[in-house]
Every structure is written in C-alpha cells, then in structure tokens.
MISE-512366 format. One record per residue (C-alpha): residue number from 1; residue in three letters; x, z, y. Coordinates in steps of 0.2 Angstrom, whole numbers, plus 5000, padded with zeros to 4 digits. Example, Ala and Ser with C-alpha at 12.3 -4.5 7.8 and 13.67 -1.06 7.14 Angstrom:
! MISE-512366
 resi resn   px   pz   py
    1  Ala 5062 5039 4978
    2  Ser 5068 5036 4995
//
This chain:
! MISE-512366
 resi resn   px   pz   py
    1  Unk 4426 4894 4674
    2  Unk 4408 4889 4673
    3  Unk 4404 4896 4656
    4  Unk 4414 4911 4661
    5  Unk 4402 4914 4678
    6  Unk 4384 4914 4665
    7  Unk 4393 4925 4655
    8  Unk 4395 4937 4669
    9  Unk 4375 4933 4675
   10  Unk 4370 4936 4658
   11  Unk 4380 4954 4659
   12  Unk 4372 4958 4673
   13  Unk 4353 4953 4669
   14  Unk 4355 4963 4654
   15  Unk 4365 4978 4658
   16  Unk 4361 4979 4679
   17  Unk 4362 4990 4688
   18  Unk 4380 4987 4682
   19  Unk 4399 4990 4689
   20  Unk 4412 4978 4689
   21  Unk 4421 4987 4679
   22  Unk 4405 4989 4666
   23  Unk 4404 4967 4667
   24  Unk 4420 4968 4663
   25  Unk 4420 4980 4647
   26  Unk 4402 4970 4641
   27  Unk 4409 4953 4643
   28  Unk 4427 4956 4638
   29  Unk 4433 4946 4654
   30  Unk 4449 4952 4663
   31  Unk 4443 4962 4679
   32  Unk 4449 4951 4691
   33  Unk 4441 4936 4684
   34  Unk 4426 4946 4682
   35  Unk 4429 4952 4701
   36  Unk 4428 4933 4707
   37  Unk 4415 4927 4697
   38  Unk 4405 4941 4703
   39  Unk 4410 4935 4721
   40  Unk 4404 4917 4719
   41  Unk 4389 4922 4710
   42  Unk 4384 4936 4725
   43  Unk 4388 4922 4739
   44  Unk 4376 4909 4728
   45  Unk 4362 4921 4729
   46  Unk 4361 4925 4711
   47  Unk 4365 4944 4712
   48  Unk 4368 4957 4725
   49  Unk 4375 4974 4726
   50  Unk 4362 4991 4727
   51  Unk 4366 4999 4741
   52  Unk 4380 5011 4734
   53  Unk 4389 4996 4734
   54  Unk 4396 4999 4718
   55  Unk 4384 4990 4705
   56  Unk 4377 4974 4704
   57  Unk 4359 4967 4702
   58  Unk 4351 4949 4698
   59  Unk 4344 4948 4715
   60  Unk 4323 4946 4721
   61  Unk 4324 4927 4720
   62  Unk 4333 4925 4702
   63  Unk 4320 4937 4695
   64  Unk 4308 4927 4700
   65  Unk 4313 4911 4693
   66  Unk 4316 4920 4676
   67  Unk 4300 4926 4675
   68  Unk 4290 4908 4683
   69  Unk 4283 4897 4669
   70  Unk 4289 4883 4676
   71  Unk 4307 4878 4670
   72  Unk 4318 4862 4672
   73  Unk 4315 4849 4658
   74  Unk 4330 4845 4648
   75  Unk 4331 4828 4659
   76  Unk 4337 4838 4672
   77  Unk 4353 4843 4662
   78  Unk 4360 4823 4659
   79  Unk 4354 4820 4678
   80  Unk 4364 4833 4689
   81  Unk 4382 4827 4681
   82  Unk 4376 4809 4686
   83  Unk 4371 4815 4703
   84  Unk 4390 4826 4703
   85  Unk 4399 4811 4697
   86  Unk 4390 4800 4711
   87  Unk 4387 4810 4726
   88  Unk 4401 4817 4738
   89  Unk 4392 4836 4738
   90  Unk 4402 4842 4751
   91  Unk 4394 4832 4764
   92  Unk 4374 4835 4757
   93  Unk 4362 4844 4751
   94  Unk 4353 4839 4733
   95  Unk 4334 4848 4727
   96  Unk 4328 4841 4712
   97  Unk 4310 4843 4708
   98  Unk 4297 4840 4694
   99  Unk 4279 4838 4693
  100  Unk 4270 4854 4687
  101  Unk 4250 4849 4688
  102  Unk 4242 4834 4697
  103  Unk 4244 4841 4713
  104  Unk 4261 4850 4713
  105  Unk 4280 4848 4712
  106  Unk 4289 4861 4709
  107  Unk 4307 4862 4715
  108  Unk 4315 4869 4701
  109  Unk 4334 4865 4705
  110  Unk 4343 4869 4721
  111  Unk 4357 4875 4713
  112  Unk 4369 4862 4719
  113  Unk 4367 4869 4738
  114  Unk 4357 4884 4742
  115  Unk 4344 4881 4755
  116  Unk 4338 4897 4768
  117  Unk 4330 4888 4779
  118  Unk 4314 4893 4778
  119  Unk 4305 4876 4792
  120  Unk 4318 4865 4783
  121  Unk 4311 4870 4763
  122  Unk 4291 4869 4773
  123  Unk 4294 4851 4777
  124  Unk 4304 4846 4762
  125  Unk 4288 4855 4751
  126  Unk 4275 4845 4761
  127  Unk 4284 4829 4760
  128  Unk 4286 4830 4741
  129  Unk 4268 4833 4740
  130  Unk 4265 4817 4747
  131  Unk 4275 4808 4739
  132  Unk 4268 4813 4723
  133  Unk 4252 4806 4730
  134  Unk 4259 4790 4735
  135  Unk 4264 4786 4717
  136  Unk 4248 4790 4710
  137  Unk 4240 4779 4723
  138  Unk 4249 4767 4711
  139  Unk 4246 4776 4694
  140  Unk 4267 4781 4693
  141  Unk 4261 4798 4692
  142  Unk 4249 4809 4685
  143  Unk 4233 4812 4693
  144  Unk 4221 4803 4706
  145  Unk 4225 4803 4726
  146  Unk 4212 4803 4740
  147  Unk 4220 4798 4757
  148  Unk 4213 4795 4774
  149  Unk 4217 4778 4779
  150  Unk 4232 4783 4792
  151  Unk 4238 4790 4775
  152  Unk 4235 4776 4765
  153  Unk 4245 4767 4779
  154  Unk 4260 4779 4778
  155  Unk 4259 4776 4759
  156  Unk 4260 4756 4760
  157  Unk 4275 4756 4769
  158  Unk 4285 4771 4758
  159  Unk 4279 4760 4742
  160  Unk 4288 4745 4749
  161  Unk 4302 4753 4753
  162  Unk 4303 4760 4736
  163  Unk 4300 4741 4728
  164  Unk 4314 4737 4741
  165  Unk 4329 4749 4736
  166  Unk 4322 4765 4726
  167  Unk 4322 4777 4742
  168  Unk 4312 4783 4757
  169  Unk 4320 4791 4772
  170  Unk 4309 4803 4780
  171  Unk 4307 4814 4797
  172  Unk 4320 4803 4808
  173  Unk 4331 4799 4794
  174  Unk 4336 4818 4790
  175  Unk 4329 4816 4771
  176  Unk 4332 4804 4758
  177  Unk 4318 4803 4744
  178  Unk 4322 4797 4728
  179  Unk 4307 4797 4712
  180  Unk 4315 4796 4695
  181  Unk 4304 4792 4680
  182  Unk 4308 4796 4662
  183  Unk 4302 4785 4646
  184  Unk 4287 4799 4645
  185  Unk 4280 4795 4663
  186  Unk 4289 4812 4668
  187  Unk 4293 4810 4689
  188  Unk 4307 4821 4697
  189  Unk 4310 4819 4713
  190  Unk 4327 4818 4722
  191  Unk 4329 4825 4741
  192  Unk 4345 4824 4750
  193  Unk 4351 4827 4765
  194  Unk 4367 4831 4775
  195  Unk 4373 4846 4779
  196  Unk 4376 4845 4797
  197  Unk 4359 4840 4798
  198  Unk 4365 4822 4802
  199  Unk 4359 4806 4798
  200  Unk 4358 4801 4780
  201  Unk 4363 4787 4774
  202  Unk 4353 4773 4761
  203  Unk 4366 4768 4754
  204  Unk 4370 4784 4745
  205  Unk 4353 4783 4736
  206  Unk 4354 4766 4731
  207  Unk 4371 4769 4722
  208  Unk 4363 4783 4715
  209  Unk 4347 4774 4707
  210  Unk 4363 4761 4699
  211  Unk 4371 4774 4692
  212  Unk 4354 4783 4684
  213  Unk 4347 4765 4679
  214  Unk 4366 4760 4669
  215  Unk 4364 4778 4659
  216  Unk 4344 4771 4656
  217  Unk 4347 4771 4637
  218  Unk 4355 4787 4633
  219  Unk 4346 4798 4645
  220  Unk 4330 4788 4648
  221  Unk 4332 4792 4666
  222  Unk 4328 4775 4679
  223  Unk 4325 4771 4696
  224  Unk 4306 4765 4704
  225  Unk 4310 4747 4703
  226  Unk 4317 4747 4684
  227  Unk 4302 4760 4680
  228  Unk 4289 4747 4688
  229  Unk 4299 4732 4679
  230  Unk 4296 4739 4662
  231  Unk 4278 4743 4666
  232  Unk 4274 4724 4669
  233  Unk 4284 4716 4655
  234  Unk 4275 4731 4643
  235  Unk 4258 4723 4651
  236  Unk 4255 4737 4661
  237  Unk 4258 4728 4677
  238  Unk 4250 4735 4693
//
C-alpha cells in the first residue's frame, strides 16, 4: 500500500488539478484504491481538494517542502524503520531534524505524526536550537556557541544527562531530546512526545539509543555516549 500511496502523490504533483478518476487512468490503480489512498493522503495533509471539490491538489505545505533546499540525508531512511520497529507510534509524537548551517536545524521529517500546533512546533524549534548549541559547547556539532552563564548552567546539566543515558526531557517532562551522530559528524535530532500531552517516559529513548547503537555498523547511525566513546579512543577526547 505504501508504494501504491507515492504513486498516487506523484499523479497528482504531476497532473493536478486532477480527478479521481484521472489518478486513477494516469497511475493505473483500481478507483477504489485510488479513492482511499487519496483519503489518507488528504487527511496527512499532503493534498487537498479545490474547491469544486472534484480535483485534487498537492497542498501549500508539500509545495513548499519540494521546492526548499533543504532535504533529508539518506540516514534518515535506515533511521525511521529503526524508530517504527522500536517505538509504539500510537502513543507519541516523533520530528526528526538535521543541522542545516551552524545555527540552524531544520525539521525535515514529521511525517510519522503531523503536528498543527503552531505554540507546541514554536517551543520544539527553540529547544532544538539550543540543543544544537549545547553540543557545540562540546565540539559534537558544527559551529562555535556563546551562552550567558545561566545558559551555560542549563547546558552543564543537559550534557550530563546525555553522558548519563543519551536523552534530555525538557518543558516539565512533555519532550524527549535525543542527538544522533553519523560517522561524518552529521547530528539529527530526535523529539518525541505523547500524544495526549502526557508525560513521557526516559525509558523509551534509552531503548531507542540501544537499538540505533546495535544497527552502528550498517547504518553508522549511534547514540551521544557511543559517539563520545569513539571520539576519545580515536584521540579526540574532550
């Protein structure tokens, strides 16, 4: 079903403003498959129908994404089945992003649950912000950090929770940080939360970093704590 869904996304960035029964014709899927992939697709917030309600278009957001220059690294692909295999997705929330300059990450994969909250993506932006700061305080990450000294405080403490078990929870234990680091100093970050806005729980991260650091040598995906290891024994050491 999956490869049958970006076949009907791909019918419709090519041919929309397009009809069901055109997706159908052009991808050479039954029209009741096409009719349901169309559903799931509209209620993901890929596409939308014009106001006719007849034909379908790639909706504001997708367009946007297309035509951004920032696009996932190909870690991301052997790091979302990990996350499927390891996580329970119908109780959180998973964003993935990457560093895009010095100063920036880029959330370039909340495909796995869409996000509309507009406070909630403000906080999760600013947090991941600082977090790429606190790992350059450390040289993890590209670029230099100036913090105040209540920052640097702030900092201290994240770091030795990552040195602890891998993961941070911020903002009254609603969001659960996770830095992964590839074998070319590449850093994604991992936020999850629950979906009733509950508490999260550490344990869920920690099973995760296991799971990404046993998959090390065919993805070259690993946690803080084995990125950090292999830095000292390669005379790199802090």
């Amino acid at each position: 079903m999956p490869s049958r869904i970006f076949e009907i996304l791909e019918g419709v960035a090519k041919h929309g403003p397009i009809t069901l029964d055109e997706v159908a014709k052009q991808t050479g899927v039954s029209r009741s498959a096409t009719f349901r992939a169309l559903k799931r697709l509209e209620e993901g917030g890929w596409i939308r129908q014009r106001l006719n309600g007849r034909q379908y278009v790639l909706t504001s957001n997708v367009e946007k994404k297309l035509n951004s220059k920032i696009e996932p690294k190909q870690e991301i692909e052997c790091l979302t089945p990990i996350i499927i295999k390891a996580i329970d997705l119908k109780k959180v929330r998973i964003r993935i992003f990457q560093q895009e300059t010095t100063t920036t990450a880029e959330l370039v994969d909340d495909s796995i649950y869409n996000i509309r909250d507009l406070q909630e993506k403000m906080q999760v932006t600013r947090c991941c912000s600082f977090l790429l700061k606190v790992l350059q305080l450390e040289s993890l990450a590209l670029g230099g950090s100036n913090m105040s000294d209540l920052d640097r405080a702030k900092a201290a403490v994240m770091l030795l929770e990552f040195q602890a078990d891998n993961v941070v929870i911020v903002w009254d234990q609603q969001f659960l940080w996770i830095p992964i680091f590839t074998d070319s100093s590449e850093v994604f970050f991992l936020c999850i939360s629950n979906r009733n806005y509950d508490r999260v729980d550490r344990n869920l991260g920690v099973n995760l970093c296991k799971e990404i650091d046993s998959r090390t040598d065919s993805t070259g995906l690993m946690s803080f704590q084995k990125f950090t290891a292999r830095r000292a024994s390669n005379g790199i050491a802090q």
